[in-house]
Jmol script that loads the backbone (N, CA, C; Angstrom):
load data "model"
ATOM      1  N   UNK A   1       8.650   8.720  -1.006  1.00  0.00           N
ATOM      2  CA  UNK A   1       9.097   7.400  -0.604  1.00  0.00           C
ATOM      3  C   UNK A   1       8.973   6.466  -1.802  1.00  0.00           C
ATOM      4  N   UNK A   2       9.714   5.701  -2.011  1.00  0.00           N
ATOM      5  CA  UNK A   2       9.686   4.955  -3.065  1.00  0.00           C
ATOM      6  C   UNK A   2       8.876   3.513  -2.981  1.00  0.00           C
ATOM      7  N   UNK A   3       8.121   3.512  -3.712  1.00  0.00           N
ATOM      8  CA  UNK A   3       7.526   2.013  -4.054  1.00  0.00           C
ATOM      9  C   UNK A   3       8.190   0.938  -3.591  1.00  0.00           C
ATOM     10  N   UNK A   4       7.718  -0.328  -3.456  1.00  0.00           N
ATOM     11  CA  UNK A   4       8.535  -1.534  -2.730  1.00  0.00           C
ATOM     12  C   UNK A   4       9.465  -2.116  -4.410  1.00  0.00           C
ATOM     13  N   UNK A   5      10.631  -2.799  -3.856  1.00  0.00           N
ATOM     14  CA  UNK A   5      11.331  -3.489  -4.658  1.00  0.00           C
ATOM     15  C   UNK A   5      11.856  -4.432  -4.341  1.00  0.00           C
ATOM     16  N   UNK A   6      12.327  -5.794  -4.862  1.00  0.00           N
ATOM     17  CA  UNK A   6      12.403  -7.057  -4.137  1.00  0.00           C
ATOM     18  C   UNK A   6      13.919  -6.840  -3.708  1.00  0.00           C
ATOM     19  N   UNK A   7      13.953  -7.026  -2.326  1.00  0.00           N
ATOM     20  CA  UNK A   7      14.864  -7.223  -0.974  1.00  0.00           C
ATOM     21  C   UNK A   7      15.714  -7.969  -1.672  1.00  0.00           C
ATOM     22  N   UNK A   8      16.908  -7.275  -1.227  1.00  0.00           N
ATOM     23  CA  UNK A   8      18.559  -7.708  -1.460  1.00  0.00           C
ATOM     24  C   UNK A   8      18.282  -9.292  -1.169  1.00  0.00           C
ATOM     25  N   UNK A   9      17.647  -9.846  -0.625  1.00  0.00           N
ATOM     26  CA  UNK A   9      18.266 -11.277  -0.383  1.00  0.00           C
ATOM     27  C   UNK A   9      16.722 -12.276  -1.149  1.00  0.00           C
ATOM     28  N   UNK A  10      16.448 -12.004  -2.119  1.00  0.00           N
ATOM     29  CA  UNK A  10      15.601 -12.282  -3.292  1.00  0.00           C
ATOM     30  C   UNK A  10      14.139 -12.499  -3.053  1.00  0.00           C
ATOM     31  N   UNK A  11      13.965 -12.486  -1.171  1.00  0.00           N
ATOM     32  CA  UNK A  11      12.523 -12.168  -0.939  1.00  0.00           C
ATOM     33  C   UNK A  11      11.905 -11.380  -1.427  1.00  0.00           C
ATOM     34  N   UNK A  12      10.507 -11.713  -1.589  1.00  0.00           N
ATOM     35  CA  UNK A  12       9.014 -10.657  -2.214  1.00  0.00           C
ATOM     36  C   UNK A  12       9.179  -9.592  -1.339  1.00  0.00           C
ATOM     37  N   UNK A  13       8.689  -8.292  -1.931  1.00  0.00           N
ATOM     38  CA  UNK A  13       8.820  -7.415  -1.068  1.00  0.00           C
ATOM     39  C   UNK A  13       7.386  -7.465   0.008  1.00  0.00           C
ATOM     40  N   UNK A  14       7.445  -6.907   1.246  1.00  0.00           N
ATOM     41  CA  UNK A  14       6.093  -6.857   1.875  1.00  0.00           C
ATOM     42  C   UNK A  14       5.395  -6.335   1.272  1.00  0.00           C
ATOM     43  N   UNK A  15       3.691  -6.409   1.604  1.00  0.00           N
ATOM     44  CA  UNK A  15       2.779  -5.893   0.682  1.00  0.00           C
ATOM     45  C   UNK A  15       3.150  -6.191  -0.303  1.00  0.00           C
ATOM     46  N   UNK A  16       3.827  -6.636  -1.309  1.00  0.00           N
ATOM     47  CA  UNK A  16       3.896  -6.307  -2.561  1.00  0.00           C
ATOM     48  C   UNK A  16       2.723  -7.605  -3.185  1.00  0.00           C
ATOM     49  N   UNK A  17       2.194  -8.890  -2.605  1.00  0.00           N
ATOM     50  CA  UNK A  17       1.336  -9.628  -3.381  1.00  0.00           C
ATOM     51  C   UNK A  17      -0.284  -8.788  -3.547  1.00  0.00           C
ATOM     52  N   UNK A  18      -0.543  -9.170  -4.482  1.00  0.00           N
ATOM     53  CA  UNK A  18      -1.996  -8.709  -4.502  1.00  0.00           C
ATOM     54  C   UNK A  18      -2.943  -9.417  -3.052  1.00  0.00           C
ATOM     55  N   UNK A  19      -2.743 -10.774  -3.054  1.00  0.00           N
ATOM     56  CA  UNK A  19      -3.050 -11.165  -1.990  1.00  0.00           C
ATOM     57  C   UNK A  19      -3.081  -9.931  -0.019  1.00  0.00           C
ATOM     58  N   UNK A  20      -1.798 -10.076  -0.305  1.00  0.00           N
ATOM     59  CA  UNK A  20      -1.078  -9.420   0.779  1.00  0.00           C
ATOM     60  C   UNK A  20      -1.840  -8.043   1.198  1.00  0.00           C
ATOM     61  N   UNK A  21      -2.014  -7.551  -0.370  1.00  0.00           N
ATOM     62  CA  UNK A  21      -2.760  -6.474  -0.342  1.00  0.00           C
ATOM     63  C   UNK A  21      -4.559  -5.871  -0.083  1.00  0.00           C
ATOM     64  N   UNK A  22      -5.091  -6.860  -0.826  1.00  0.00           N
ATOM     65  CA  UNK A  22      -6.289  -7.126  -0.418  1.00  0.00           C
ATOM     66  C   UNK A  22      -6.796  -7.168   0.888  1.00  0.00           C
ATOM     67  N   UNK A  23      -5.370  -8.156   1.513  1.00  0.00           N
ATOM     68  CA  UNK A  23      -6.411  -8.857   3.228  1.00  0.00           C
ATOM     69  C   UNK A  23      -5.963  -7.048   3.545  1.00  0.00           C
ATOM     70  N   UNK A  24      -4.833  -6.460   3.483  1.00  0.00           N
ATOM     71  CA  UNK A  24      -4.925  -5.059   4.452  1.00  0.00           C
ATOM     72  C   UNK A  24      -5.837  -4.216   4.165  1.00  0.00           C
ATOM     73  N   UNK A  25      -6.177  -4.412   2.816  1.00  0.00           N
ATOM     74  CA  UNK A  25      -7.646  -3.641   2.695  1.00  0.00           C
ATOM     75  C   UNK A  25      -8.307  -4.088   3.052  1.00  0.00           C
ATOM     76  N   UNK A  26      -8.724  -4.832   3.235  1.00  0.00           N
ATOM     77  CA  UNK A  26     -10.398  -5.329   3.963  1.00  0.00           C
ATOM     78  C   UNK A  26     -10.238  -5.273   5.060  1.00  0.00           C
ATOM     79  N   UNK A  27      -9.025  -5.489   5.605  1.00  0.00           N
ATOM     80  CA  UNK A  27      -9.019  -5.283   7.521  1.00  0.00           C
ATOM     81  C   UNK A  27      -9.442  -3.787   7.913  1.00  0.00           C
ATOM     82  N   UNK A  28      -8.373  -3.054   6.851  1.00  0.00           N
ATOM     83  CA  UNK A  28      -8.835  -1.616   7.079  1.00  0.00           C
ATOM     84  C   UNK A  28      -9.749  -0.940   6.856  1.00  0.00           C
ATOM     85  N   UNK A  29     -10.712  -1.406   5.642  1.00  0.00           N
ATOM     86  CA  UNK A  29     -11.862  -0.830   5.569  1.00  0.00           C
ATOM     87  C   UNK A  29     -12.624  -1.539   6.916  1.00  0.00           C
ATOM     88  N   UNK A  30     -12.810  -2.748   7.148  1.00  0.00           N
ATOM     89  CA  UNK A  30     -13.889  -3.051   8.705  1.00  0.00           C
ATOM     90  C   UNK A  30     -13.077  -2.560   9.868  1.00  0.00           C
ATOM     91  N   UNK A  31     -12.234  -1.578   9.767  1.00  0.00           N
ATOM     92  CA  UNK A  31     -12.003  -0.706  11.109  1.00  0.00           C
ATOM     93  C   UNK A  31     -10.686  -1.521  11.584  1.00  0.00           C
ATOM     94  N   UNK A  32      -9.952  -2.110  11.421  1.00  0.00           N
ATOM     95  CA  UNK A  32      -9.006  -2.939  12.215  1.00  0.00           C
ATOM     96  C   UNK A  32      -7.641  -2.457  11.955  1.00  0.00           C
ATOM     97  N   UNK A  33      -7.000  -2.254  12.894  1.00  0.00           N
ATOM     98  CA  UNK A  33      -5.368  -1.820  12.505  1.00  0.00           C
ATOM     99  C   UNK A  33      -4.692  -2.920  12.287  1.00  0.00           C
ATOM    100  N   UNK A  34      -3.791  -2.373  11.196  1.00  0.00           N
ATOM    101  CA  UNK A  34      -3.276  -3.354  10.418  1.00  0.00           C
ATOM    102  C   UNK A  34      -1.664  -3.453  10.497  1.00  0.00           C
ATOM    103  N   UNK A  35      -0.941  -4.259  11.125  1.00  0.00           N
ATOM    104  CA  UNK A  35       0.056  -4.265  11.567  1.00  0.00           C
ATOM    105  C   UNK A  35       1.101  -4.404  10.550  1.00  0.00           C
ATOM    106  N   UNK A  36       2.261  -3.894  10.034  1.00  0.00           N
ATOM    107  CA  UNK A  36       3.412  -3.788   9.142  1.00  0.00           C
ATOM    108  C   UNK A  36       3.877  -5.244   8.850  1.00  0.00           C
ATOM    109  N   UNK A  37       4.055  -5.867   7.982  1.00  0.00           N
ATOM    110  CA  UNK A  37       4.647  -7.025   8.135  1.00  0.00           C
ATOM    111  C   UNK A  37       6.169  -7.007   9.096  1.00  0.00           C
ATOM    112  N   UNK A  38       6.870  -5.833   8.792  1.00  0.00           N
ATOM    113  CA  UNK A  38       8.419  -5.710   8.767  1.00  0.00           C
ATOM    114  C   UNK A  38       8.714  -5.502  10.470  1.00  0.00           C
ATOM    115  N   UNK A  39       7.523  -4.440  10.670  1.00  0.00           N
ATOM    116  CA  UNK A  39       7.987  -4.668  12.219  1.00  0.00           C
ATOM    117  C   UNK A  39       7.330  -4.584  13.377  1.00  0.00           C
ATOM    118  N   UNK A  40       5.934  -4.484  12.874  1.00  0.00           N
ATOM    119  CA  UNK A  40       4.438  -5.189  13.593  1.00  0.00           C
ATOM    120  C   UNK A  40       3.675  -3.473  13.778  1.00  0.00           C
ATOM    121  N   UNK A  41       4.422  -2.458  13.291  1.00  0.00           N
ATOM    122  CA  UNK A  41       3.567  -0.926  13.872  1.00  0.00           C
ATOM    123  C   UNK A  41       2.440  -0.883  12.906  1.00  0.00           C
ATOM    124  N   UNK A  42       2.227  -0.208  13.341  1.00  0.00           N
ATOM    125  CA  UNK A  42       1.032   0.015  12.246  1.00  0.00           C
ATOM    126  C   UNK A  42       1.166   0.414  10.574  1.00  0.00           C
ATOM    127  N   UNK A  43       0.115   0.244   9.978  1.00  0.00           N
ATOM    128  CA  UNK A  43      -0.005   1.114   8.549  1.00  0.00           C
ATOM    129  C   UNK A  43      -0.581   2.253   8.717  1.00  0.00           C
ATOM    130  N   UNK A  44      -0.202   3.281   7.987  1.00  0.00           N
ATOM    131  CA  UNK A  44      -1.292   4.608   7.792  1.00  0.00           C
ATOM    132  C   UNK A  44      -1.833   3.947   6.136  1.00  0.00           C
ATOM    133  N   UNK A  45      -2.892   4.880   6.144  1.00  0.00           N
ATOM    134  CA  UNK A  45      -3.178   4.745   4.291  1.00  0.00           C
ATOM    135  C   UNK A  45      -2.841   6.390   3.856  1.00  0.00           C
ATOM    136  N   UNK A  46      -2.192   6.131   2.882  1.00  0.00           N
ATOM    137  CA  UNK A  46      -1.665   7.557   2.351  1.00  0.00           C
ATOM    138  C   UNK A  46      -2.129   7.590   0.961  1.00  0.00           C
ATOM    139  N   UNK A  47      -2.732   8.884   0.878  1.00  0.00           N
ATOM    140  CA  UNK A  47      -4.418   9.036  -0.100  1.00  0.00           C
ATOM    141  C   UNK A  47      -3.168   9.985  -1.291  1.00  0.00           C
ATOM    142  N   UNK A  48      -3.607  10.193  -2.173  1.00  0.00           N
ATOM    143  CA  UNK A  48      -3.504  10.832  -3.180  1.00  0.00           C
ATOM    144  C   UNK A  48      -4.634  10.549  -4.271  1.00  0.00           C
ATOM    145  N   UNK A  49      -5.504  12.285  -3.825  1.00  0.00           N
ATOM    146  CA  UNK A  49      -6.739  12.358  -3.965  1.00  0.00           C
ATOM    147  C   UNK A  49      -6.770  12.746  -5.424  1.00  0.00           C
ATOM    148  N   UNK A  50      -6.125  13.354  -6.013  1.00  0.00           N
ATOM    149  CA  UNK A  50      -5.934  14.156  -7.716  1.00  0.00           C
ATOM    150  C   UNK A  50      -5.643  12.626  -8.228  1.00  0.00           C
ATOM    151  N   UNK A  51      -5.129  11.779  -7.917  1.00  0.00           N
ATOM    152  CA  UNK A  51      -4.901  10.587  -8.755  1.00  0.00           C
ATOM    153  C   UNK A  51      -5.936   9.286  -8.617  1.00  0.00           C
ATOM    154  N   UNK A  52      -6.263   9.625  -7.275  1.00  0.00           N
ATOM    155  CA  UNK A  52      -7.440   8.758  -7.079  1.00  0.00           C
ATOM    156  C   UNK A  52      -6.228   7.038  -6.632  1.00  0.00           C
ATOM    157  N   UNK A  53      -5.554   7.357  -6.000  1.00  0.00           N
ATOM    158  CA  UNK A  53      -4.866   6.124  -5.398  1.00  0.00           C
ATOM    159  C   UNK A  53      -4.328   6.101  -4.287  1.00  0.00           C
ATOM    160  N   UNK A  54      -4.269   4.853  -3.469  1.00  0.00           N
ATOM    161  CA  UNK A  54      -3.878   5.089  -2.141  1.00  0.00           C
ATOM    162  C   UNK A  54      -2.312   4.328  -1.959  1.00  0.00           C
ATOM    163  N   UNK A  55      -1.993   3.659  -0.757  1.00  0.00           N
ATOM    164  CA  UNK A  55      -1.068   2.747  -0.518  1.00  0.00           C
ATOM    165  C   UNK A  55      -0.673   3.140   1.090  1.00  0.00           C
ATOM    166  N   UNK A  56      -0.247   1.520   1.311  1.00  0.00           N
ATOM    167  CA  UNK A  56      -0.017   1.381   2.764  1.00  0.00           C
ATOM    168  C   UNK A  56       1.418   1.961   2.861  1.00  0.00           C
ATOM    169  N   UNK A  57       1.691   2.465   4.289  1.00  0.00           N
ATOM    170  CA  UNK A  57       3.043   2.782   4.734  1.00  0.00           C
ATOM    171  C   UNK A  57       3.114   2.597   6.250  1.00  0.00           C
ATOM    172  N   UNK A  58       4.151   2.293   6.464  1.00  0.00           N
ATOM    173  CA  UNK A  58       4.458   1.925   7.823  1.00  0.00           C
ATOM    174  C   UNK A  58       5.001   3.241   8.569  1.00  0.00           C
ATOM    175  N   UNK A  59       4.268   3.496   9.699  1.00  0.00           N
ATOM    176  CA  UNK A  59       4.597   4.334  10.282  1.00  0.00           C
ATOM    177  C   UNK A  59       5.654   4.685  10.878  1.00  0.00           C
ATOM    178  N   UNK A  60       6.652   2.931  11.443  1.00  0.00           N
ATOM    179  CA  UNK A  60       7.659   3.561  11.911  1.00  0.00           C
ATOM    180  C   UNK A  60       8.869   2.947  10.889  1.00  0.00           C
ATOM    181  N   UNK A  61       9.016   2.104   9.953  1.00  0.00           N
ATOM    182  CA  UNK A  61       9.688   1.824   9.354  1.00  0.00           C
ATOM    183  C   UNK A  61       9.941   2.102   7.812  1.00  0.00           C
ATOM    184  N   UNK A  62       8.694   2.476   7.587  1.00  0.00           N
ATOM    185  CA  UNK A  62       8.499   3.300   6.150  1.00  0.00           C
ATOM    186  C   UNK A  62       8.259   2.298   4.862  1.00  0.00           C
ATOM    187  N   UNK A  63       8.003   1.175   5.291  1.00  0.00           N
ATOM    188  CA  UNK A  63       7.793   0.069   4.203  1.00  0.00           C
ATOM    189  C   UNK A  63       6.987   0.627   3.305  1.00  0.00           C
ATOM    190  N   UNK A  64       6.593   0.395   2.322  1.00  0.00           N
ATOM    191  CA  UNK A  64       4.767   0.759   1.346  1.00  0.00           C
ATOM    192  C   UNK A  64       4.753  -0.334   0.502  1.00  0.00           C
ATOM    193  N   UNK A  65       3.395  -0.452   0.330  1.00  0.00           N
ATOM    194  CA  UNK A  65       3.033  -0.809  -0.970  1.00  0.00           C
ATOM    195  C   UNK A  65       3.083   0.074  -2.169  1.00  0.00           C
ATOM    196  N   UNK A  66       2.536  -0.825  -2.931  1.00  0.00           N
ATOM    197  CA  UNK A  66       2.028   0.028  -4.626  1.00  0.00           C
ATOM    198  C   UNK A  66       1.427   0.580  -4.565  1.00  0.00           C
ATOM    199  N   UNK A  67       0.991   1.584  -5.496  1.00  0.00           N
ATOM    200  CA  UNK A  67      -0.154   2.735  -5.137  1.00  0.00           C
ATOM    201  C   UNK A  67      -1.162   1.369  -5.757  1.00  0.00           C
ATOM    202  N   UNK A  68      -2.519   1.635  -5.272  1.00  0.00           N
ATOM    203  CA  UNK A  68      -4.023   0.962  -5.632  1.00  0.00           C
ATOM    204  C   UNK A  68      -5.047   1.861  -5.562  1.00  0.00           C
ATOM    205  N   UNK A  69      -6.079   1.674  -6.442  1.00  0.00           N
ATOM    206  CA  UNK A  69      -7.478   2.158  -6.970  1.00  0.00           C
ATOM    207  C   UNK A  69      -8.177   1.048  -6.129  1.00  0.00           C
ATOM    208  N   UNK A  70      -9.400   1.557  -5.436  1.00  0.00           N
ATOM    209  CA  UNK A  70     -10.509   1.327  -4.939  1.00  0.00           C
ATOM    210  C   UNK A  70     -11.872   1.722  -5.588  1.00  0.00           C
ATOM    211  N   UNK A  71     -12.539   0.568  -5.645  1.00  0.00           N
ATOM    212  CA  UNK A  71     -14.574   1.048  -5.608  1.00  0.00           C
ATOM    213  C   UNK A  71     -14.691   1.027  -4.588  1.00  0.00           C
ATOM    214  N   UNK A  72     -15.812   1.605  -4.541  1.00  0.00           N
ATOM    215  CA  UNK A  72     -16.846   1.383  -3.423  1.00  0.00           C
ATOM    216  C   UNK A  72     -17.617   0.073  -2.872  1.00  0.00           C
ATOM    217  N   UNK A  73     -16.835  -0.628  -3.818  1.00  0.00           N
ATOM    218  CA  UNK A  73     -17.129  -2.143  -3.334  1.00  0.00           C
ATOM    219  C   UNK A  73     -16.201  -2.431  -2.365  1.00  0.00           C
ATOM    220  N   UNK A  74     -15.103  -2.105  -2.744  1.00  0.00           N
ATOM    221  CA  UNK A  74     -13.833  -2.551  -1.902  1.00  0.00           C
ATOM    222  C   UNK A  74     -12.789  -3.652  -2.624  1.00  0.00           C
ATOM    223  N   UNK A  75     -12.870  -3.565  -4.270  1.00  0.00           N
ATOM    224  CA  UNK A  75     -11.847  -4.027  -4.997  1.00  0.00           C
ATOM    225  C   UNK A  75     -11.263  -3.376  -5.410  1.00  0.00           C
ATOM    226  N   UNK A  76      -9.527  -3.957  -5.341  1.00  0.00           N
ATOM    227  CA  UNK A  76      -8.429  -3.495  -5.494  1.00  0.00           C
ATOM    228  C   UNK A  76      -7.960  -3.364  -6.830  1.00  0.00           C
ATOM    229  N   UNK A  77      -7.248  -2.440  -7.638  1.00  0.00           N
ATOM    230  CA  UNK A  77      -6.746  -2.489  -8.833  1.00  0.00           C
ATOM    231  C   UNK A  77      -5.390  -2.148  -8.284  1.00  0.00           C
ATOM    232  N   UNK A  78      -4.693  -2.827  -8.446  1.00  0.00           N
ATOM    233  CA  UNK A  78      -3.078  -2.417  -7.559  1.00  0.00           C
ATOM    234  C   UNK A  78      -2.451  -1.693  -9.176  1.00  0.00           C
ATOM    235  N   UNK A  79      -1.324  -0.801  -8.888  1.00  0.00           N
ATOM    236  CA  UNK A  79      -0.503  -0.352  -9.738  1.00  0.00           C
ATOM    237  C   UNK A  79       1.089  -0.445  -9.633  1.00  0.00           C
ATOM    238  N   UNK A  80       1.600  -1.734  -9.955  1.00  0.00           N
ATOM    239  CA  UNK A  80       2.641  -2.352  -9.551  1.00  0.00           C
ATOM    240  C   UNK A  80       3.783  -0.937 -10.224  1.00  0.00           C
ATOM    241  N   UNK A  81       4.465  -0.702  -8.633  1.00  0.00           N
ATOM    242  CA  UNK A  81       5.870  -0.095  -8.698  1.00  0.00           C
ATOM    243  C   UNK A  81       5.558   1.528  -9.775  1.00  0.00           C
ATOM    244  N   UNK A  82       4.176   1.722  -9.466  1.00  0.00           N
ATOM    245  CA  UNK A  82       4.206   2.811 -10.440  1.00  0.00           C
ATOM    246  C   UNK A  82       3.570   4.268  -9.512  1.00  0.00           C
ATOM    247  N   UNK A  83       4.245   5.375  -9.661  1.00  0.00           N
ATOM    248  CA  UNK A  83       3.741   6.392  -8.875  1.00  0.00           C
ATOM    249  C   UNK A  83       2.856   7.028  -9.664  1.00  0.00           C
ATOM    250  N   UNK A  84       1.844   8.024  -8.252  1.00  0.00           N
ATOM    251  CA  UNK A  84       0.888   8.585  -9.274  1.00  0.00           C
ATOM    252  C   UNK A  84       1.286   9.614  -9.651  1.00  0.00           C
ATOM    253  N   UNK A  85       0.601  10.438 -11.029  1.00  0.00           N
ATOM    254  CA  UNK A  85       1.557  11.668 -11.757  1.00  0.00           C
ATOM    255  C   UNK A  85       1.777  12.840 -10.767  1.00  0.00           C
ATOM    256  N   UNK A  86       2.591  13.586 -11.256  1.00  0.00           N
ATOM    257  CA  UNK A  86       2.822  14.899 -10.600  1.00  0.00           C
ATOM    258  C   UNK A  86       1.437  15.466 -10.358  1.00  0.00           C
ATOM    259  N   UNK A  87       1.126  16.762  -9.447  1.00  0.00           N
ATOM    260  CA  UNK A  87       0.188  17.500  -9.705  1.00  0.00           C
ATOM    261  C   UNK A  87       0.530  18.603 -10.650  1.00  0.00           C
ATOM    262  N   UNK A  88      -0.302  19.537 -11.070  1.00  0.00           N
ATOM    263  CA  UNK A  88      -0.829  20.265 -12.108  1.00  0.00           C
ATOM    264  C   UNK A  88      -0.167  20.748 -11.475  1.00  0.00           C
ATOM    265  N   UNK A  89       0.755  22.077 -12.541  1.00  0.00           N
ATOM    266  CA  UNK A  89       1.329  23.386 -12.091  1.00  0.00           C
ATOM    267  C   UNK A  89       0.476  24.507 -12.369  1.00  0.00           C
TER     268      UNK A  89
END
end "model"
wireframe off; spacefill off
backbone 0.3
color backbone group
């Protein structure tokens, strides 16, 4: 699925502020489902564990964010519009 890119009609893409991004992390780390901007379903978090980055996706509409790095604190290092590498062959 491809990374977010700004919408034909010159709006920000969802998720795409750091802001934007943060509050869904913190909702989701204290347990709370976190509703899609685009069409209120939920987010999954979709892990990619070899790269060590995550990002939101909408379950029924397929929106995402950027991939992001987490501590164990619960700060975000977002990675604007960039995927994580292939795996090892």
């Amino acid at each position: 699925m491809a990374d977010p890119a700004t919408p034909p009609d010159g709006s920000p893409a969802p998720l795409s502020s750091m802001k934007e991004l943060v509050d869904a992390w913190m909702r989701f780390r204290a347990g709370e489902v976190v509703p899609c901007p685009n069409d209120g379903a939920s987010l999954a978090l979709s892990v990619d564990a070899s790269a060590g980055v995550y990002r939101f996706v909408c379950t029924t509409c397929g929106t995402a964010s950027s991939w992001f790095e987490s501590g164990p604190t619960g700060s975000v290092e977002v990675r604007p519009l960039a995927a994580p590498p292939p795996p090892p062959e």
